[in-house]
N, C-alpha and C positions, 0 to 999 in steps of 0.2 A: 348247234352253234348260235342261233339266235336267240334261243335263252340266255345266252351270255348278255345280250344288248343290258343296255340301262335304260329301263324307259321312262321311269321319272325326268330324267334329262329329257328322253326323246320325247315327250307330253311338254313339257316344260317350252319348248322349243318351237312345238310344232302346235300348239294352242293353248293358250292358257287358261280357256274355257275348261279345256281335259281337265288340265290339272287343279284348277279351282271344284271343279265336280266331283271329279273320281278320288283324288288322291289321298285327300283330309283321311277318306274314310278306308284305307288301305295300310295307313301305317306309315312313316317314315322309311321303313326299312324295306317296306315288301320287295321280293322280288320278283324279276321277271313269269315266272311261272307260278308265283302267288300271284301276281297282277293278272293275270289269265282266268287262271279257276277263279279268282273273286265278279270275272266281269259274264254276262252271258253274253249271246250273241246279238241280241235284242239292243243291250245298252252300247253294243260298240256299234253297233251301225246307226243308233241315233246319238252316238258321241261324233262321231266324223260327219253327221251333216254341217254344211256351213263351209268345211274346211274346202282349201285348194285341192284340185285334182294329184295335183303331186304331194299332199301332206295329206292325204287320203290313201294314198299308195304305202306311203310309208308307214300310216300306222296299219294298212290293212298288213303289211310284211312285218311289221313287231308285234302283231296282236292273235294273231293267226294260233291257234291252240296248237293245228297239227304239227307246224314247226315243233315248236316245244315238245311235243310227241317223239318224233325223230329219236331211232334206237341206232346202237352198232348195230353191225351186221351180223355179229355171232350172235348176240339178243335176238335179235330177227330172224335167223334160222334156227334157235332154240322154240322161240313163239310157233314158229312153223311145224316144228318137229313136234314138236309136245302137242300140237293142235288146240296149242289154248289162244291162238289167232290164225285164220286160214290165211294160205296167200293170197287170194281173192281179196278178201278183206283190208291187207298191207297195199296190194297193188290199188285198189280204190281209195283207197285216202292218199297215194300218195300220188297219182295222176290228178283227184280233185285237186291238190296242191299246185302239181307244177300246170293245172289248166288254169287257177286263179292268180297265180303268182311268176307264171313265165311272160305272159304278154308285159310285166313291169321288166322284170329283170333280162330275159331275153338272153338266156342263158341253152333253151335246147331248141335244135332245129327239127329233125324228124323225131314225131311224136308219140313211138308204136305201142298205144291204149291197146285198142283189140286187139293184134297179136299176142302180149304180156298176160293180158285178161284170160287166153284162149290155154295161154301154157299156165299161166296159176292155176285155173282148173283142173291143171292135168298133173299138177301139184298137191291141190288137195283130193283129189281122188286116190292116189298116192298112199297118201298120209290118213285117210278114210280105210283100206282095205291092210293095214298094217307092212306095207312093201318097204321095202329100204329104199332111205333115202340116198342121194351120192352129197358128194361135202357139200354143196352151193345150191341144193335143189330151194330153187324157189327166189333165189337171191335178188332184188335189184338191180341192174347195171346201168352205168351211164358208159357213154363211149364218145370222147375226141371227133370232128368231123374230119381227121388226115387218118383215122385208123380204118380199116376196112370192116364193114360187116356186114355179110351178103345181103342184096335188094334194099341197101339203105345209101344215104348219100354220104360218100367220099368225097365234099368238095375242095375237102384243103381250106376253103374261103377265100378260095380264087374264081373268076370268070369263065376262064375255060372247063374247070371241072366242076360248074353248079348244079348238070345234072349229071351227072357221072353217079352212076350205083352200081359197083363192081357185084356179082355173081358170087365171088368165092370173099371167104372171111380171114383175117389176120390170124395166124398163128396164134400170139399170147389171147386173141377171144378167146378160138377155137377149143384151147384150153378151158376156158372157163365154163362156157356153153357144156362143153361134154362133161363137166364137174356139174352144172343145174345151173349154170345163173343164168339167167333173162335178161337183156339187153331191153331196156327201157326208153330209152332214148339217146340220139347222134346231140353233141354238145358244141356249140360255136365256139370258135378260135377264131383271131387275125390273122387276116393274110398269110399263107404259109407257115403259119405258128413264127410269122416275123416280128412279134410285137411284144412287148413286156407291159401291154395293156389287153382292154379289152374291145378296142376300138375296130371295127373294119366296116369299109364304104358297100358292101355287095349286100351285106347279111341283117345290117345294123350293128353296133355297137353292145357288149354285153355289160350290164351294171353291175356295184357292186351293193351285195343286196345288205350289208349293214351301214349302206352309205351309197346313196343311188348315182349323187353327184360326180362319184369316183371311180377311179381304175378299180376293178378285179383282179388287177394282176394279169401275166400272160406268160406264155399265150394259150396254154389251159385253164382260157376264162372262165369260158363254159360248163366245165365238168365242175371248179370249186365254188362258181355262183350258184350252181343247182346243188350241188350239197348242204352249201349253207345256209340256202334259203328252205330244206326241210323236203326238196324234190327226190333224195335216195341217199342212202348211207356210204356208198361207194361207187368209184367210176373210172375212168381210165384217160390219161394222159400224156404229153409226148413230153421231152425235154432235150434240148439243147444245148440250154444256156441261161437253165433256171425255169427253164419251164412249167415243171413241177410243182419245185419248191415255191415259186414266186407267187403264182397265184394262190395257193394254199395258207401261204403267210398274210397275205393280200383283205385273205376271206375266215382268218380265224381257224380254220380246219389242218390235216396233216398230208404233207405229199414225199413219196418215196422216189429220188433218183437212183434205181438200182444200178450196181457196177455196168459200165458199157459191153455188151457180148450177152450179160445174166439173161435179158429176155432177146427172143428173137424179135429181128425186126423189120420180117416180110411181112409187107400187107400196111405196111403205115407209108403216108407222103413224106419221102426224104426232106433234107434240107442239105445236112453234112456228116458222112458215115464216121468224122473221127467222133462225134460228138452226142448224134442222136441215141436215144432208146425211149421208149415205152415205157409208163409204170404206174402206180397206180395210188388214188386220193380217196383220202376218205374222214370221217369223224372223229376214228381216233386211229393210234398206231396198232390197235389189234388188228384193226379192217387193215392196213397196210402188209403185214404181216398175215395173214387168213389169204390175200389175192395171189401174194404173192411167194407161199407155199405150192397154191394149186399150179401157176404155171411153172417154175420150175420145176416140179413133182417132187419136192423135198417136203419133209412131215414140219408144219410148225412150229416156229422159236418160241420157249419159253423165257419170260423175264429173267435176266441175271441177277447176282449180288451186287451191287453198285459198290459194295465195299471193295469189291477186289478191283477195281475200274478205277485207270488211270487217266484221268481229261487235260489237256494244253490248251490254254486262250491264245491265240496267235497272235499277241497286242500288235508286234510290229505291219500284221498287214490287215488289222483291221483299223492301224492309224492311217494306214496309205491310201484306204478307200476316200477318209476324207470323214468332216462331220456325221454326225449319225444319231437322228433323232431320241429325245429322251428316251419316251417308252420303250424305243429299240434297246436303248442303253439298262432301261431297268429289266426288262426281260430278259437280259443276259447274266445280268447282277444277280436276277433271282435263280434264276438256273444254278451261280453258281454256289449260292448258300443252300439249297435244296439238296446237291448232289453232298457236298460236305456233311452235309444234317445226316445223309443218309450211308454216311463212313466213305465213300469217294475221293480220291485224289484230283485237287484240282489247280495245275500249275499253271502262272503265268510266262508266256514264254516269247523272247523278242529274236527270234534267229530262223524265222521259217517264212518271209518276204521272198527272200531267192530261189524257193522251190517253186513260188506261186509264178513269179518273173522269169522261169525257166519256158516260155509256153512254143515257141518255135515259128514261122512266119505268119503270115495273115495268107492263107491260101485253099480255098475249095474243090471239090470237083462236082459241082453239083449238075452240069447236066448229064455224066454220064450217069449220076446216079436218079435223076428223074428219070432218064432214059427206060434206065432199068426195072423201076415199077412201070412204069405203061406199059411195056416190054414184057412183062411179067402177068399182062392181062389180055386173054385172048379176045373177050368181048368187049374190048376198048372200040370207041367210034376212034374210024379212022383220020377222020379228023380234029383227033385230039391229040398232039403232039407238043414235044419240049416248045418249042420255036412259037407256037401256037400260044401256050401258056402266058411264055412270056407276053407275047405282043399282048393281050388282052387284061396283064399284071396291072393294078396299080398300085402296086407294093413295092415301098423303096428299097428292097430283098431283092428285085426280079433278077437282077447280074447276078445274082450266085447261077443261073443258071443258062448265063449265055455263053458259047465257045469263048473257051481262052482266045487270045490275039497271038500268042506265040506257046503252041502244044509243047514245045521241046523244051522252052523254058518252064510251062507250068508243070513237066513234067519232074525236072529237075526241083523246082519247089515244094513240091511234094514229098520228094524223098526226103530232102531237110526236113521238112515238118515230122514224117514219122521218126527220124530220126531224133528229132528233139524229143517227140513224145513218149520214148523208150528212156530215152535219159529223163525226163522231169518223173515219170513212174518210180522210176528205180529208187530216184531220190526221195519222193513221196514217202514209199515205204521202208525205206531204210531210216527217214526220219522218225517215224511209229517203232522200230523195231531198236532203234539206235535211244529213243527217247523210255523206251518201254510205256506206252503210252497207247491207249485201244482208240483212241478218241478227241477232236476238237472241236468245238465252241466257239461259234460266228454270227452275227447277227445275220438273217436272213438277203438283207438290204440294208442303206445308210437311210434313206426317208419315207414316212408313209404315204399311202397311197395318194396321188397328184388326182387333182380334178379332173374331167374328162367328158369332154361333150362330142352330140354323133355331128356336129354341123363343120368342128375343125378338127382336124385331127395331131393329135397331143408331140408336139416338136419332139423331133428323132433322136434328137441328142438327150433330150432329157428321160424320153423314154431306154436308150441305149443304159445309163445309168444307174434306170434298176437293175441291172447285174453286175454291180461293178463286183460284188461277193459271191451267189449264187454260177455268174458267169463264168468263173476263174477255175482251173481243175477240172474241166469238163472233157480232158482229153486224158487225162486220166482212169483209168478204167478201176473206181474204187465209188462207191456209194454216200450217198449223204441223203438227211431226213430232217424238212421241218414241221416243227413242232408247237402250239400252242401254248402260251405261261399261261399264269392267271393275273399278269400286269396289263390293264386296260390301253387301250390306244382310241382317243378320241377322234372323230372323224365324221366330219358332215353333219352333226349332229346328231348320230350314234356312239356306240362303241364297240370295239371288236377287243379280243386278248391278242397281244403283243408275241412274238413268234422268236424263236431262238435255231439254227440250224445246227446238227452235227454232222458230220463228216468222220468218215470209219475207214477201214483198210479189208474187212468183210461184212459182205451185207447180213450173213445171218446175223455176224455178231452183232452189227452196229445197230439191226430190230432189234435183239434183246435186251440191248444197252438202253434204248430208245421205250421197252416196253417196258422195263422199271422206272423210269426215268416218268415215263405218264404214271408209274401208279405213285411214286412220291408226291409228285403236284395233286394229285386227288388226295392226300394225306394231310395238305398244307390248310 
């Protein structure tokens, strides 16, 4: 993804010395990764002397070779398997990466080098003596700090859990572990996964590495700041209320909301059981599709015919969101002459605002459900409790997880709520079914990424905002997936590509829809 930058702008911007030196002789056009191989190592580091510490940061993160290096993940376990790159070798440039480039972006918290180094080894030994390999042997992984994974830290990015490292590992790892992949590193989140940035007061704040001045999106900052900045090709995430999707649009990359129930979701830090699941980010929608085969145990989706694939623009409720920045707007425009190009149906449709407005009260039960991960862990200190949590919170979240004031009524609340969320389901899919229709098309968010500094933290309301789209549909138990265009979205004096969401009624289908869908834009 950071081959994507423009870095003529970014030189431009960031000294004009660069570009009066370098550029002349590169060409008007060159790109990013011609600007790479034309420079050694020698000339860029006597090209940033002079500059400011932070325009030193910047270009050492657009100029970085390994980035540009950065494979999928099936590439990478082919290089593996073939042994015409060991994992040893994959795992050592990709730690030299995140040991030079995480102290900027601030994207992983535990940083397990040796351990990964110990099991590459035992990877290529493997792959040395002609043994089978299992799907993922050797794989990369990044992992969320609310998902569990034995002797590492489960902080949440809360206070009372900063040293907390449970013993036993999350379900959907445990999957991936016993398929080969290696867990690389624990990824920062805000508070609670409460933030739709990347900001929190305990941990520091996580940047965004095509734009350092900005949100990453949230509150799976962490796992899409380290992919995009060239730290691993895959990694795992929670989602709520865009959690996913958000940062991944955020950061140029792709993130999978699988249906609610697809993965399980013991072993990760609750928030709201109507709402939460796990799921997984990565470079492109093959790594989406590859992760999340292995934990389900279903055999991988193959691309569909886009010709037979019928898409709905939901205009009426994506006027209701409210303005919605150009780029956003042209990345959805190009999505929809792409699919067209490629024999796809693609209607505009104003009568699907009421399914979205169907959502049921405003009601949680989240302490019985923090209860029940603590509850859930025998080697928890005993003085790490709900109650405990809270007081030590300084996350305007904490109330989701104090006693109701009246149990009988929030009991009564409750039942409304799932009640509604039975009827907005039904309707959902009776809309697809009634519409014949496999799929719609939403912009990911209405604005790009908001500035964001560790000294204030980014107004609540403004951050609640980026999910006025992403957020909606979330108690709905059907999948959505976003995805990178090739329309530029300017930012802080980079560039990232501009993100389009879909929304399906099956997760296999809506990967395959979504894995034809990436190989047209690679056709454009």
């Amino acid at each position: 993804p950071i081959s994507r930058m423009n870095l003529q702008e970014q030189l431009v911007i960031e000294s004009p010395r660069w570009a009066s030196s370098f550029l002349p002789t590169m060409g008007s056009g060159a790109s990013h990764q011609e600007t790479i191989k034309s420079l050694s190592a020698e000339e860029i580091a006597e090209a940033v002397k002079g500059l400011s510490p932070e325009a030193q940061q910047k270009l050492r993160l657009a100029f970085d070779s390994k980035a540009a290096r950065t494979v999928s993940s099936s590439e990478m376990l082919r290089l593996i398997k073939t042994g015409e790159k060991t994992c040893v070798a994959i795992m050592t440039e990709l730690f030299g990466r995140m040991n030079q480039v995480n102290p900027i972006v601030n994207a992983c918290s535990d940083i397990l080098e040796k351990e990964s180094l110990a099991r590459a080894a035992e990877v290529d030994g493997k792959v040395a003596k002609g043994e089978a390999l299992r799907p993922l042997e050797g794989l990369p992984l990044l992992v969320k700090a609310n998902i569990d994974v034995s002797g590492t830290s489960s902080n949440a990015a809360t206070p009372a859990l900063k040293d907390w490292r449970p013993s036993q590992t999350a379900p959907c790892v445990q999957k991936l572990l016993e398929a080969g992949a290696i867990v690389i590193a624990k990824t920062h989140m805000p508070e609670f996964a409460m933030r739709m940035d990347g900001w929190n007061d305990t941990f520091g704040m996580t940047r965004n590495p095509h734009a350092l001045g900005h949100s990453p999106g949230g509150s799976s900052s962490g796992t899409a700041a380290a992919i995009a900045s060239g730290m691993g090709p895959v990694g795992l995430g929670s989602d709520t209320a865009g959690s996913l999707r958000l940062p991944a649009a955020s950061c140029g990359i792709c993130g999978f909301r699988p249906s609610r129930g697809r993965w399980p979701v013991g072993g990760v830090v609750p928030i709201d059981a109507t709402k939460d699941t796990p799921g997984p980010m990565g470079l492109s929608v093959g790594d989406l599709a590859l992760v999340d085969a292995i934990v389900t145990g279903e055999e991988p989706v193959r691309p569909t015919a886009l010709s037979s694939i019928r898409f709905a623009v939901p205009r009426d409720f994506i006027s209701d969101v409210g303005d919605i920045d150009k780029s956003l707007t042209e990345a959805l425009d190009q999505t929809i002459q792409v699919l067209k190009k490629a024999g796809a149906s693609v209607e505009d449709k104003d009568d699907f605002l009421p399914i979205v407005q169907m959502e049921g009260p405003m009601v949680m039960d989240g302490e019985s459900e923090m209860k029940a991960y603590l509850d859930s862990h025998s080697d928890l200190p005993g003085d790490i409790t709900v109650a405990k949590i809270v007081e030590l919170s300084k996350s305007h979240g904490k109330g989701a997880f104090t006693p109701p004031a009246d149990p009988e009524a929030h009991k009564t609340k409750l039942k409304e709520l799932y009640g509604a969320m039975e009827k907005q389901e039904a309707a959902y899919r009776e809309y697809f079914k009634s519409n014949n229709i496999q799929a719609l098309l939403v912009p990911p968010f209405c604005h790009e990424p908001y500035e964001q500094k560790q000294e204030e933290a980014p107004d609540v309301m403004k951050n609640f905002a980026v999910a006025k789209v992403a957020g909606k549909l979330v108690r709905v138990k059907v999948p959505s997936l976003s995805m990178p265009t090739t329309v530029k979205m300017e930012l802080g004096g980079g560039s990232l590509p501009a993100s389009v969401m879909v929304l399906g009624v099956d997760d296999r289908e809506l990967l395959s829809i979504c894995l034809a869908l990436e190989e047209a834009f690679a056709q454009q």
